[in-house]
C-alpha positions as CSV (number, residue, x, y, z in Angstrom):
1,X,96.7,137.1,56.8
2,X,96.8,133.4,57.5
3,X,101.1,134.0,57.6
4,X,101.3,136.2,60.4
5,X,98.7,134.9,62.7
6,X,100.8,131.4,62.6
7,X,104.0,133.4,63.0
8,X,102.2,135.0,66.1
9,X,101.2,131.5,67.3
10,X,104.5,129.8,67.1
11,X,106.0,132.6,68.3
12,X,104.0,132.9,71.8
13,X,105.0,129.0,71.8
14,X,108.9,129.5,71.8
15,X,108.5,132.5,74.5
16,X,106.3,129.9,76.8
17,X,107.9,126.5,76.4
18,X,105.5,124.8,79.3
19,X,102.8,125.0,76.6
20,X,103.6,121.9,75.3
21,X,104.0,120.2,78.3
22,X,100.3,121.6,79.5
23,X,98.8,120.0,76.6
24,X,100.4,117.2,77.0
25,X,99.0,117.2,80.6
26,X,95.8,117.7,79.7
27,X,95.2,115.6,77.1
28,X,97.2,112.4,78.7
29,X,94.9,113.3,81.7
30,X,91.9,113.4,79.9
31,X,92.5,110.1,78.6
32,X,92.9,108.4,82.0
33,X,90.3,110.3,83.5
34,X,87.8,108.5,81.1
35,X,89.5,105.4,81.1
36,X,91.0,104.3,84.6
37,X,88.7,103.3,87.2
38,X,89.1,105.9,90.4
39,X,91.5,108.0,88.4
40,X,89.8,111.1,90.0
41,X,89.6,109.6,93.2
42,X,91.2,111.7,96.4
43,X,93.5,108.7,96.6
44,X,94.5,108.3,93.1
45,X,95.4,112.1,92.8
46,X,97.0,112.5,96.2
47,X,99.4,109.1,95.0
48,X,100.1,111.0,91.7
49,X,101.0,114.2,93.5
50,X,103.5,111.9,95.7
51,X,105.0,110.8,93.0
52,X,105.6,113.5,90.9
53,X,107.4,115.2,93.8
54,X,110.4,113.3,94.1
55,X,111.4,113.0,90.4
56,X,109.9,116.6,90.3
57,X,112.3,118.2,92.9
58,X,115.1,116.1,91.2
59,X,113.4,117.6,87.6
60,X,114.1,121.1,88.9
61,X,118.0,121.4,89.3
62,X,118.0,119.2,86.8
63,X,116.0,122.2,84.2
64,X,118.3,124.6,85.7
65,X,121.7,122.7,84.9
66,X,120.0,122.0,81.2
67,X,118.9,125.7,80.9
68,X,122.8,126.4,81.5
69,X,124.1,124.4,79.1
70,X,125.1,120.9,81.1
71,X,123.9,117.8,82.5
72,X,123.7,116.2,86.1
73,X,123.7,112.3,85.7
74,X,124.9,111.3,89.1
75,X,121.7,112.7,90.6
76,X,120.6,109.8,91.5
77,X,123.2,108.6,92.9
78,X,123.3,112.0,95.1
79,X,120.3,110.9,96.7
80,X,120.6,107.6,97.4
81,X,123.9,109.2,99.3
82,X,122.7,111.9,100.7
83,X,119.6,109.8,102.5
84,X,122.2,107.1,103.8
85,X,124.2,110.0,105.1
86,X,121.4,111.8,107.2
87,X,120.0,108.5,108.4
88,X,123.2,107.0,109.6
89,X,123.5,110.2,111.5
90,X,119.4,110.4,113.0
91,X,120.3,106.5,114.2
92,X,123.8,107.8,115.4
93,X,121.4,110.1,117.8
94,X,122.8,114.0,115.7
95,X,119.8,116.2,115.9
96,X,117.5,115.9,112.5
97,X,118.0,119.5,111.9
98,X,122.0,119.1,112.5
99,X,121.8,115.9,109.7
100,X,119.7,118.0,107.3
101,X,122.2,120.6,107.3
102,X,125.2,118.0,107.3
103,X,123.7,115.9,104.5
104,X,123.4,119.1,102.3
105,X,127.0,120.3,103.2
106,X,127.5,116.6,102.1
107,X,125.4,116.8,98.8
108,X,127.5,120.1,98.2
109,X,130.5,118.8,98.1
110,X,129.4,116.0,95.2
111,X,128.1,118.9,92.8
112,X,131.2,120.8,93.2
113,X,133.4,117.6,92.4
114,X,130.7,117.6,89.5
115,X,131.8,121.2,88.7
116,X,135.3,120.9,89.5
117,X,135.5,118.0,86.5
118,X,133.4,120.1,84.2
119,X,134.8,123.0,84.4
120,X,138.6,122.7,85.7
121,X,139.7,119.6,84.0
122,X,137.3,120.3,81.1
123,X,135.3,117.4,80.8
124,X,131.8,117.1,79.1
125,X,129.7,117.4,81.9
126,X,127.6,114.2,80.5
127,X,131.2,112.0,80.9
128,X,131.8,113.4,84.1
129,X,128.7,112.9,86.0
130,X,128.3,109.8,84.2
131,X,131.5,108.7,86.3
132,X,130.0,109.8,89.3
133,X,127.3,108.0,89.4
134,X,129.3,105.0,88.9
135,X,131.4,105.8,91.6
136,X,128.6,107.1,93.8
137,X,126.8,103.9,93.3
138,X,129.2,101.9,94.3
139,X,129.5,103.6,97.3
140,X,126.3,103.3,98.0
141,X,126.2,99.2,97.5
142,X,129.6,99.4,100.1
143,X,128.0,101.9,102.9
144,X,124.5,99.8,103.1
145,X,126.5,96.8,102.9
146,X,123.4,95.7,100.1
147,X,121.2,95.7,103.1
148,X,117.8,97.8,103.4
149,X,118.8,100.5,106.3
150,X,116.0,101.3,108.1
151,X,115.6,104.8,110.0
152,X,115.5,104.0,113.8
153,X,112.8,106.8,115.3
154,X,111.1,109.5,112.9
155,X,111.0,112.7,114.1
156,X,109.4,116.1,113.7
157,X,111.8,117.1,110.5
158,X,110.8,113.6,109.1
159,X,107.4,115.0,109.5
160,X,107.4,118.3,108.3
161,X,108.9,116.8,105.1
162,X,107.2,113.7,104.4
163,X,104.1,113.3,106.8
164,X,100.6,113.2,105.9
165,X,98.3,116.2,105.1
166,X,95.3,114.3,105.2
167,X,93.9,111.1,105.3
168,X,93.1,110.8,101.4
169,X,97.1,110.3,101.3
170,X,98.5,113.2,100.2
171,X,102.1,113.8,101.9
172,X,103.9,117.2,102.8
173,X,106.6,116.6,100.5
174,X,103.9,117.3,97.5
175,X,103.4,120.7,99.4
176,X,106.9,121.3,99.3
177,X,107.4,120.6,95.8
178,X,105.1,122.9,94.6
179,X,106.6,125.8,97.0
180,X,110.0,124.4,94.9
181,X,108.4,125.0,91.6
182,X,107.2,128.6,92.6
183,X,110.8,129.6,94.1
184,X,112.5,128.4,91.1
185,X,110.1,129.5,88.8
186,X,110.3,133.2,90.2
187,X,114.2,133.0,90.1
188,X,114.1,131.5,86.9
189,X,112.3,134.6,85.3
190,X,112.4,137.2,87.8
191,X,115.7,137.3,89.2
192,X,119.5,138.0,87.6
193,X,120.7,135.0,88.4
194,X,117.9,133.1,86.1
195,X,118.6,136.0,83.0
196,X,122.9,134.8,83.8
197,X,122.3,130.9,83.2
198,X,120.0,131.1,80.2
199,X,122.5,133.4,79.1
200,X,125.2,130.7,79.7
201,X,123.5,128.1,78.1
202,X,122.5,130.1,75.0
203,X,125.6,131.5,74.4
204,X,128.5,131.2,77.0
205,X,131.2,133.4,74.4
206,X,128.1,136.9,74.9
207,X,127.1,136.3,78.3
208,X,131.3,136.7,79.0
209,X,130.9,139.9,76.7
210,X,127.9,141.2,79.1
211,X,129.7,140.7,81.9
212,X,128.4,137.3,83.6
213,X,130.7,135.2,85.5
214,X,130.1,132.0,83.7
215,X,131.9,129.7,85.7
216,X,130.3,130.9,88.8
217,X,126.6,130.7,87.0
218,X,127.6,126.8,86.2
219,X,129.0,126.1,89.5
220,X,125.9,127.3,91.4
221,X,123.6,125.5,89.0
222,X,125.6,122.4,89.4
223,X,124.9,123.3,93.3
224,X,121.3,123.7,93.4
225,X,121.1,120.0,91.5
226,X,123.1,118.5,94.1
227,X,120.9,120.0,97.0
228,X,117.6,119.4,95.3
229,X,118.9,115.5,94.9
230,X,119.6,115.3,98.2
231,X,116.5,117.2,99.5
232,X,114.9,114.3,97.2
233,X,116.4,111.3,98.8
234,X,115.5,112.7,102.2
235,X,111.7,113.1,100.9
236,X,111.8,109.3,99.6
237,X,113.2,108.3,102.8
238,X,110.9,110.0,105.6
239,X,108.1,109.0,103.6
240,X,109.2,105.1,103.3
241,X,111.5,104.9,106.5
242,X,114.4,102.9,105.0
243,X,117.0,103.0,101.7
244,X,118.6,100.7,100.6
245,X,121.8,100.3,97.6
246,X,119.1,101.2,94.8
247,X,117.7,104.0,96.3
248,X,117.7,106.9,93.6
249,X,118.2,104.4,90.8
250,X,116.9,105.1,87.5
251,X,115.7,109.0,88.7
252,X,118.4,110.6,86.7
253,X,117.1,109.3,84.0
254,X,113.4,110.3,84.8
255,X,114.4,114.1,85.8
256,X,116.0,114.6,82.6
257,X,112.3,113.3,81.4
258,X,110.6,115.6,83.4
259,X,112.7,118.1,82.2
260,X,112.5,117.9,78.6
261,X,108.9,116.9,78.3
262,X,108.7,120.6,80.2
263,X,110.1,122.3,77.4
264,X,113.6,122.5,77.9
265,X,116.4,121.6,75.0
266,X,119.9,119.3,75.3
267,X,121.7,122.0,74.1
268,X,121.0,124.8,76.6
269,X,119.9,128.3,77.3
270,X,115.7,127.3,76.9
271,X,113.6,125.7,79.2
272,X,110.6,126.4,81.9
273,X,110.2,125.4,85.4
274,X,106.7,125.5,85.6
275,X,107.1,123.2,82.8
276,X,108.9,121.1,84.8
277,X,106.1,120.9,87.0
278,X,103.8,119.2,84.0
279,X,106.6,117.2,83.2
280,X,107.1,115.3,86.2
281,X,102.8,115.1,86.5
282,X,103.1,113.5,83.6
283,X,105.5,111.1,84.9
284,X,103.2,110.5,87.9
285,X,99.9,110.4,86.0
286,X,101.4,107.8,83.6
287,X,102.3,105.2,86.3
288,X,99.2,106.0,88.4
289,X,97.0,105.7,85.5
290,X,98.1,101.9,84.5
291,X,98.1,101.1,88.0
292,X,94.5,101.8,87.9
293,X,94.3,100.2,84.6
294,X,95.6,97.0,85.3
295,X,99.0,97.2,83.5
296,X,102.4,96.1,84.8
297,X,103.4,99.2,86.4
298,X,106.9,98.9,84.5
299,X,105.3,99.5,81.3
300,X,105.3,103.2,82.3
301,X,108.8,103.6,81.7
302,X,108.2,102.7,77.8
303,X,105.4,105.0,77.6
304,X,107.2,107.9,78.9
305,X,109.7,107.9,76.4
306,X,107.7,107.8,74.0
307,X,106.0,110.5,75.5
308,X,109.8,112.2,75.8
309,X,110.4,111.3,72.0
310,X,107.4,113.2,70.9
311,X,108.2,116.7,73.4
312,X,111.3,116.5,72.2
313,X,110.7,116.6,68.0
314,X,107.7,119.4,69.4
315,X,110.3,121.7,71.4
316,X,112.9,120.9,68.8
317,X,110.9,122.2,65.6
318,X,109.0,125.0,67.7
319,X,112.8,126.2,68.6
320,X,114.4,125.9,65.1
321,X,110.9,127.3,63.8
322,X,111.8,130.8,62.0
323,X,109.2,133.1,62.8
């Protein structure tokens, strides 16, 4: 009897791979709840909420690129871009809604070149966007000229974006995050277009049998990472009001986080938005929560890997588990 009640428990697990990531939640928020002074504080959880949303809208293309089978490491370099471009043009006097729409055209274009490597000249997307961000960096250091770039006049778009909800801190671009999560989540497991990429990623060869156009499935995916970058940078940039040549640095690395501490696997075709949500609180609540402690805030970076390492031997054996 004991058997197939553990079979029916692992099994619920590998249908639901935001499990892991909720417990982790919980229990990494439990421990800062009782330990950091003002942890619960309207402040402290409107700061962690601000946080999580940028590497958390970055987290979610990222899942979906994951799900089908490749990786986006240039993403932060696509923000720090993509901000530079739709400031230069606010300060150049373009309507904010005619630079939103430019800088996404703009962010477009980098995830097809990201495609276009991938899946044309048949390079491992890892390689590929690995050079990008190189090159995209670069770029970056020669447009700002390695100068901060501030954004001349904020306007209503700015503010619908990034502006504040209420006083306790709490910005629109957490609001617009979780409206992220939901859309993606409800595509992700509602829609064709979510069955077609974890289809892809589990097995390109029988989702070619079935019909699905898998180059199309990877282009778009490498799309919606692109956009979601660049809808990022914009986020980080109405809230602060400048960028500068790091802008975007290091958040490839933390989406990927995000993504895996959600439940998603390296090798493809299984992952959860909605875990991707807990994953990048996670993120948020780590670096909040030694604020509050008193610890250098860059110790947060070691702790989440280690909190990476452990989700990923936990979604690895859950996965390879034979019910």
């Amino acid at each position: 009897m004991d058997i197939p009640a553990r079979t029916g428990w692992i099994e619920r697990v590998r249908l639901y791979p935001e499990i892991g990531a909720i417990t982790m939640f919980l229990v990494i928020f439990g421990f800062f709840a009782l330990l950091a002074p003002n942890f619960l504080s309207v402040s402290s959880l409107s700061g962690m909420l601000n946080l999580a949303a940028v590497v958390g809208t970055v987290a979610i293309g990222a899942t979906v690129l994951m799900v089908a089978g490749e990786f986006d490491l240039s993403v932060g370099a696509t923000m720090g871009l993509a901000a530079m471009a739709y400031i230069q043009l606010c300060n150049l006097g373009v309507p904010e809604v005619l630079a939103l729409t430019a800088t996404f055209v703009f962010a477009g274009g980098i995830g097809l070149l990201n495609a276009a490597i991938v899946l044309r000249a048949k390079v491992s997307s890892f390689i590929a966007t690995l050079g990008t961000l190189m090159v995209g960096r670069s770029l970056l250091v020669l447009w700002t000229g390695g100068n901060v770039v501030r954004l001349d006049e904020a306007g209503w778009v700015t503010a619908l974006i990034a502006g504040r909800i209420h006083d306790g801190g709490l910005r629109m671009m957490a609001l617009w995050f979780v409206v992220l999560i939901v859309v993606f989540h409800l595509v992700m497991t509602r829609r064709r277009f979510g069955n077609a990429v974890y289809a892809v990623g589990g097995n390109p060869s029988a989702a070619r049998t079935m019909g699905v156009q898998v180059e199309r499935v990877k282009v778009a995916a490498f799309l919606i990472t692109s956009w979601l970058a660049a809808f990022a940078g914009v986020m980080q940039l109405s809230r602060i009001g400048s960028i500068n040549a790091l802008t975007g640095q290091g958040f490839e690395l933390q989406a990927i986080a995000a993504a895996v501490v959600g439940g998603a696997l390296l090798t493809g075709g299984y992952g959860s938005v909605l875990g991707t949500l807990f994953g990048a609180l996670v993120a948020g609540m780590v670096r909040n929560g030694l604020i509050l402690m008193g610890f250098d805030s860059r110790l947060a970076t070691g702790l989440i890997g280690l909190v990476l390492i452990i989700a990923v031997i936990i979604n690895t054996r859950l996965r390879g588990e034979k019910g």
